[in-house]
C-alpha positions as CSV (number, residue, x, y, z in Angstrom):
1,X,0.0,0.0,0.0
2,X,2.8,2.4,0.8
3,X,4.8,1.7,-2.1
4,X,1.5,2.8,-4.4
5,X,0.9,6.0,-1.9
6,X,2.7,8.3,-5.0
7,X,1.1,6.9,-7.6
8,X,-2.6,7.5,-5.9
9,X,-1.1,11.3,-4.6
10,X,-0.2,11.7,-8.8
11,X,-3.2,10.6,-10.0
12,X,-5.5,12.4,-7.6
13,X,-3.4,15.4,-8.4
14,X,-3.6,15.0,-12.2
15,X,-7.7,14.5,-11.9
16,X,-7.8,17.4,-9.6
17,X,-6.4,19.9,-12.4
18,X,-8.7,18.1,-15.1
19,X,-11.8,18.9,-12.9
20,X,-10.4,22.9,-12.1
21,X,-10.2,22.9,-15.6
22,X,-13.2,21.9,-17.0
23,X,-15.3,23.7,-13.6
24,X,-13.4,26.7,-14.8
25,X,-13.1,26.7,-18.4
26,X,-16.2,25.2,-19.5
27,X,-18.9,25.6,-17.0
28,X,-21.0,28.8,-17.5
29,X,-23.4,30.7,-19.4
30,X,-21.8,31.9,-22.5
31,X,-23.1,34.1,-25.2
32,X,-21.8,34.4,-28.8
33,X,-23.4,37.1,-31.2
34,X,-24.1,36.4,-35.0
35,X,-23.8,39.7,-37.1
36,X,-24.8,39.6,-40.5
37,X,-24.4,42.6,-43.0
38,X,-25.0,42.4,-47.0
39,X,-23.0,39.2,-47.5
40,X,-20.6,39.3,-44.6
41,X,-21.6,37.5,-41.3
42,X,-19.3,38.0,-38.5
43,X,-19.3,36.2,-35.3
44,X,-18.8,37.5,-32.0
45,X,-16.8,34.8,-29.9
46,X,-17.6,34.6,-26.1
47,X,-14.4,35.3,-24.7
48,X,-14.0,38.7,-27.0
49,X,-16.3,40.5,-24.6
50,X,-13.3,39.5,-21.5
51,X,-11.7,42.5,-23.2
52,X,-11.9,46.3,-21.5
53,X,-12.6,47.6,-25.5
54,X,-16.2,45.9,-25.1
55,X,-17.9,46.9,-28.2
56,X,-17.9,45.3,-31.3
57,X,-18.2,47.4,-35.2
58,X,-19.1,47.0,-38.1
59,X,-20.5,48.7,-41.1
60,X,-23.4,48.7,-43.3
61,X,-24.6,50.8,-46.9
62,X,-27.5,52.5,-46.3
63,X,-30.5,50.7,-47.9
64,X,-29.6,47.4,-46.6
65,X,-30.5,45.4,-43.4
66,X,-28.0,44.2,-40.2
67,X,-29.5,40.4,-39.0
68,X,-28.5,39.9,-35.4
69,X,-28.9,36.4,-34.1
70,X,-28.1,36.2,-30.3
71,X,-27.2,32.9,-29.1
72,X,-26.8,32.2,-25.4
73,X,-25.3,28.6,-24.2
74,X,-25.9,27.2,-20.4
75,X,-23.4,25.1,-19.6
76,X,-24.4,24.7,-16.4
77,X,-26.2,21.7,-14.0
78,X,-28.9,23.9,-13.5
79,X,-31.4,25.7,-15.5
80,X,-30.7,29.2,-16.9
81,X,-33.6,32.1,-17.7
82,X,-33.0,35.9,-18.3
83,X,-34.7,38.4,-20.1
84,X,-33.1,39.5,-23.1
85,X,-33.6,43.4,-24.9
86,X,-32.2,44.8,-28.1
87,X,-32.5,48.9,-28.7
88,X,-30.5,51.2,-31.5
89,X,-29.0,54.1,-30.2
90,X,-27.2,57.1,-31.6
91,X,-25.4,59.3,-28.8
92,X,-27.1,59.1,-25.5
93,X,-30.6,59.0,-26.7
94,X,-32.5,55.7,-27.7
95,X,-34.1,55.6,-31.4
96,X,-35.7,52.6,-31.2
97,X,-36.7,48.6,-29.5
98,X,-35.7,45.8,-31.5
99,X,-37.8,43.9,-29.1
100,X,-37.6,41.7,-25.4
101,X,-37.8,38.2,-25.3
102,X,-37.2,36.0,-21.9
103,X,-35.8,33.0,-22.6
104,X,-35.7,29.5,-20.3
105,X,-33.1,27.4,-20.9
106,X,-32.1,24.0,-19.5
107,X,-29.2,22.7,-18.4
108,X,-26.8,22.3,-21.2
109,X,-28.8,23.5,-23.9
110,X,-29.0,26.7,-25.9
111,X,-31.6,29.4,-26.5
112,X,-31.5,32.2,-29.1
113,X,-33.5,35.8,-30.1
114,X,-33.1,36.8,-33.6
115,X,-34.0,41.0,-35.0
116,X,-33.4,42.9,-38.3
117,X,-32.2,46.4,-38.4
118,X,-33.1,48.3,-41.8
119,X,-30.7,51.2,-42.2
120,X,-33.9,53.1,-44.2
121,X,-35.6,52.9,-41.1
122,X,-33.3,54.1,-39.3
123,X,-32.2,56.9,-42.2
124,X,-35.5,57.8,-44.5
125,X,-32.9,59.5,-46.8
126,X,-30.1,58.6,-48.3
127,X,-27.4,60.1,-46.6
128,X,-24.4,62.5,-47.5
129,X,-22.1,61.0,-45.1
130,X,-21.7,58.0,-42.7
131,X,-23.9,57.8,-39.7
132,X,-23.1,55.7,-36.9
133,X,-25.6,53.9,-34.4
134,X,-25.5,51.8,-31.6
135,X,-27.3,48.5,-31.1
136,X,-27.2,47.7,-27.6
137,X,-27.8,43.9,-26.1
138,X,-29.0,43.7,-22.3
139,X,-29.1,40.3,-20.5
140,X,-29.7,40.5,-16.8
141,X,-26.6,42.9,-15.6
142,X,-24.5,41.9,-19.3
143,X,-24.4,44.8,-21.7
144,X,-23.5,43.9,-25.3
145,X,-22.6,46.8,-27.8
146,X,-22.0,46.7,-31.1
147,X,-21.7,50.1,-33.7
148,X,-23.0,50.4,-36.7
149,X,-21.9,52.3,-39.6
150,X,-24.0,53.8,-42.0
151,X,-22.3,54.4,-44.9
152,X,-24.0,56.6,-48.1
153,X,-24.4,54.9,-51.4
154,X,-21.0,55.4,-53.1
155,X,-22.6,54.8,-56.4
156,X,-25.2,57.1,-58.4
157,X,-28.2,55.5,-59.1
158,X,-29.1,53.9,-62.4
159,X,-30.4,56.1,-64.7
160,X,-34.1,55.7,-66.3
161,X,-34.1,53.7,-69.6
162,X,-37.0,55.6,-71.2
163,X,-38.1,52.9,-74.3
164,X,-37.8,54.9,-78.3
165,X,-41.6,55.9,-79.5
């Protein structure tokens, strides 16, 4: 028994940094953001939110739509719920509610909330220059931000075939 002692103190050891690494690693509720502009989709990773520079950009021509696909993963032994809100801002003042949705989720399982923001909404004119919003993300106490540019069409318009009489 003694001459084993080690082995069970190395092993124990070894299992014990396994389990402090998965409890601390892994374990959690983690969220991961889906942004998708014309044809470029970008996705927010969990850990880029650890950062102190907390908000994500991005940029959009006016006319066109931003999809936002919010994605929030228990990984936890015990259920997870939370409301979850989405409002554009520009500046300190609030332009409008993408909408609130409370989501329930169960232990090691996923829950998402979807919304559209139409930059002709947001912009009824085309503009001159490049505008930039705010779309803010609120789970319980978590704040997600991400900024969005507004740029002006860089192209004229097509010009009006009128058919020969």
């Amino acid at each position: 028994m003694r001459r084993n002692l080690f082995l069970y103190l190395t092993l124990a050891c070894f299992f014990g940094l396994i389990a402090i690494f998965v409890v601390d690693g892994y374990l959690g509720v983690y969220d991961t953001l889906y942004v998708t502009s014309g044809e470029y989709e970008q996705k927010i990773e969990p850990d880029f939110w650890l950062r102190q520079d907390y908000s994500w950009s991005t940029g959009v021509n006016w006319g066109e739509k931003v999809f936002l696909q919010y994605e929030v993963a228990n990984h936890q032994f015990s259920g997870y719920s939370a409301d979850i809100e989405a409002s554009v801002w520009r500046g300190q003042e609030k332009v409008s509610d993408l909408g609130t949705q409370s989501v329930s989720i169960d232990p090691f399982a996923k829950a998402e909330a979807e919304w559209l923001v139409d930059t002709a909404e947001l912009l009824p004119n085309p503009p001159e220059q490049s505008y930039q919003y705010s779309i803010i993300i609120k789970r319980g106490e978590i704040e997600r931000k991400i900024i969005v540019s507004i740029n002006p069409i860089s192209y004229p318009p097509k010009p009006e075939i009128v058919p020969p009489r």
